[in-house]
N, C-alpha and C positions, 0 to 999 in steps of 0.2 A: 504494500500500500504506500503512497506518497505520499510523504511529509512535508518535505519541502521543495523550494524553487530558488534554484541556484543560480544565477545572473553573474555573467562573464562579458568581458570584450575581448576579440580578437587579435589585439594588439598589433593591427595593419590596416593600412587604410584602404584594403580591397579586398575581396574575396566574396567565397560562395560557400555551401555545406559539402560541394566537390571537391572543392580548396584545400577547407581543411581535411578535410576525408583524406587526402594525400597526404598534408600535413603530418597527424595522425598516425596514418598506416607507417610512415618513415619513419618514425620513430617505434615501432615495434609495435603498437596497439593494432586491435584486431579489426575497430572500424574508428569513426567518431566520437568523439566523445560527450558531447553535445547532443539533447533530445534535438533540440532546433534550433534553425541560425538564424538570425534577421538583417536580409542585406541591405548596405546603406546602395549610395547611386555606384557605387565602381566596383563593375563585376571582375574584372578583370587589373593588372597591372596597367594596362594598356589605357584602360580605363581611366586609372587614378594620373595616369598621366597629363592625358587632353583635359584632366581638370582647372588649369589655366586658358582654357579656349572654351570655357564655360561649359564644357560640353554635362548635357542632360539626360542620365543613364534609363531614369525612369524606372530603375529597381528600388528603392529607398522603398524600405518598409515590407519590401514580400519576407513573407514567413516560411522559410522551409525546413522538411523534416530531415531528421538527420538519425540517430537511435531509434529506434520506435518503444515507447514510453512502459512494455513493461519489460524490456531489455536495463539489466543497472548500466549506468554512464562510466564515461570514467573522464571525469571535470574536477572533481575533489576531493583529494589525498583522504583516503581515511572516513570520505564522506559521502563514496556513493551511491549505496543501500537507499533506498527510499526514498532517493532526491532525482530531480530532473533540471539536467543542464539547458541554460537559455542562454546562445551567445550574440552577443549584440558586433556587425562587419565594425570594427574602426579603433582607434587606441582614446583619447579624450573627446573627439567630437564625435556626433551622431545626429543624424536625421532627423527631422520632426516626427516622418511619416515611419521613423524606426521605432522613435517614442512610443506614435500612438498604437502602431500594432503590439508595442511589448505588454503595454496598459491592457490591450483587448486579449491578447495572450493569453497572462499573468492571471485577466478577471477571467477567463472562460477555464484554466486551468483549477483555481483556486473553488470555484463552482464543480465542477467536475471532480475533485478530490475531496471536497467538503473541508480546504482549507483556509484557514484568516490570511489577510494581510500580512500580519507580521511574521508566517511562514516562507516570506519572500524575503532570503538573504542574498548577500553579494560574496564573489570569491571572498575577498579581504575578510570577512566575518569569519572565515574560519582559516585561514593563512594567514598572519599578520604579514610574513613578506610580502604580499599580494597586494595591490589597488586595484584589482580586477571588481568590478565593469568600472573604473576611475569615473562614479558618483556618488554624492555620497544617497546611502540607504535610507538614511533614516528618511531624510527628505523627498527620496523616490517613494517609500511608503508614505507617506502624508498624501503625496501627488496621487497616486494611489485611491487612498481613500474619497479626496474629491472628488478625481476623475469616473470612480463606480459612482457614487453621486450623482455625478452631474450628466450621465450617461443615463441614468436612471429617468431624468427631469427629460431627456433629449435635447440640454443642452452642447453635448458634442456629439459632434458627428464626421468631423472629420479632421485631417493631420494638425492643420491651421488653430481649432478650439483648444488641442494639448498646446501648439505652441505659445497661442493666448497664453492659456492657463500657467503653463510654464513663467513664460515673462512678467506676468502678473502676481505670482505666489512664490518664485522660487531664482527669485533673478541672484542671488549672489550663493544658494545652498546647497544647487544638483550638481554642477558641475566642478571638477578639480580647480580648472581655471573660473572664475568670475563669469557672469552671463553675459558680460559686455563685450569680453572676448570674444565668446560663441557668438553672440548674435554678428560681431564682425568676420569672423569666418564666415559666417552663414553668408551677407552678404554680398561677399570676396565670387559666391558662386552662383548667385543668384543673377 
């Protein structure tokens, strides 16, 4: 039965759940580690490249399967009996539309196992060497809890309402760097 939901980033600024799947297998594992990945826009290396020519992958946010969920992961040391890996493509920044599929993820998982919010930890909660998924937790579960909210009301409904909500509730507490940062990256590729 699952416990928990374990929230990683890829620590690259490209990729796919094939990606790492090689990743993975190269290092002697038998597949993925990872129940699911969530890619930002750069499928490819090639990809993250032309991201100075603005270019527009139009992947941010697909959800794919990697593990299948009653297979144990193998995401965290010691930890992965009963838990299911969610890796987010990217090292500090992330997509809106990565945000809000994690949100819908997260709430359709946490539904589905019949578990709280605060069963949604990040690598680093159980590795201190780790800043994996590099947000902080505490403030992705608050975001969290709005977001089932306000989901609820049909207040969101799409990438754009988490980004709102983000910049509105959590401009200086989700991300490693400051939101002011992010939203200038954001921009940079917008």
């Amino acid at each position: 039965m699952i416990k928990k939901l374990i929230l990683h980033c890829s620590a690259s600024n490209w990729g796919d759940v094939e990606e790492i799947r090689k990743w993975h297998k190269a290092r002697g594992w038998r597949d993925i580690g990872y129940h699911y990945v969530i890619q930002n826009r750069y499928h490819t290396y090639a990809d993250w490249r032309l991201r100075n020519e603005k270019w527009e992958g139009g992947l941010a946010g697909i959800v794919q399967t990697g593990r299948a969920e009653n297979v144990q992961g193998a995401h965290v040391k010691n930890h992965n009996e009963n838990t299911l890996g969610i890796c987010l493509i990217g090292y500090k920044y992330f997509d809106k539309e990565q945000f809000y599929s994690l949100i819908i993820l997260c709430a359709d998982l946490c539904k589905k196992y019949g578990l709280r919010i605060s069963d949604i930890k990040g690598h680093y909660e159980y590795d201190k060497n780790k800043t994996c998924p590099n947000f902080n937790m505490d403030s992705f579960r608050n975001l969290m809890k709005i977001s089932v909210s306000e989901m609820q009301t049909k207040s969101i409904t799409t990438p754009d309402d988490i980004y709102d909500l983000i910049a509105g509730y959590f401009q200086y507490k989700l991300w490693s760097e400051t939101y002011q940062e992010y939203a200038e990256k954001e921009n940079d590729y917008a």
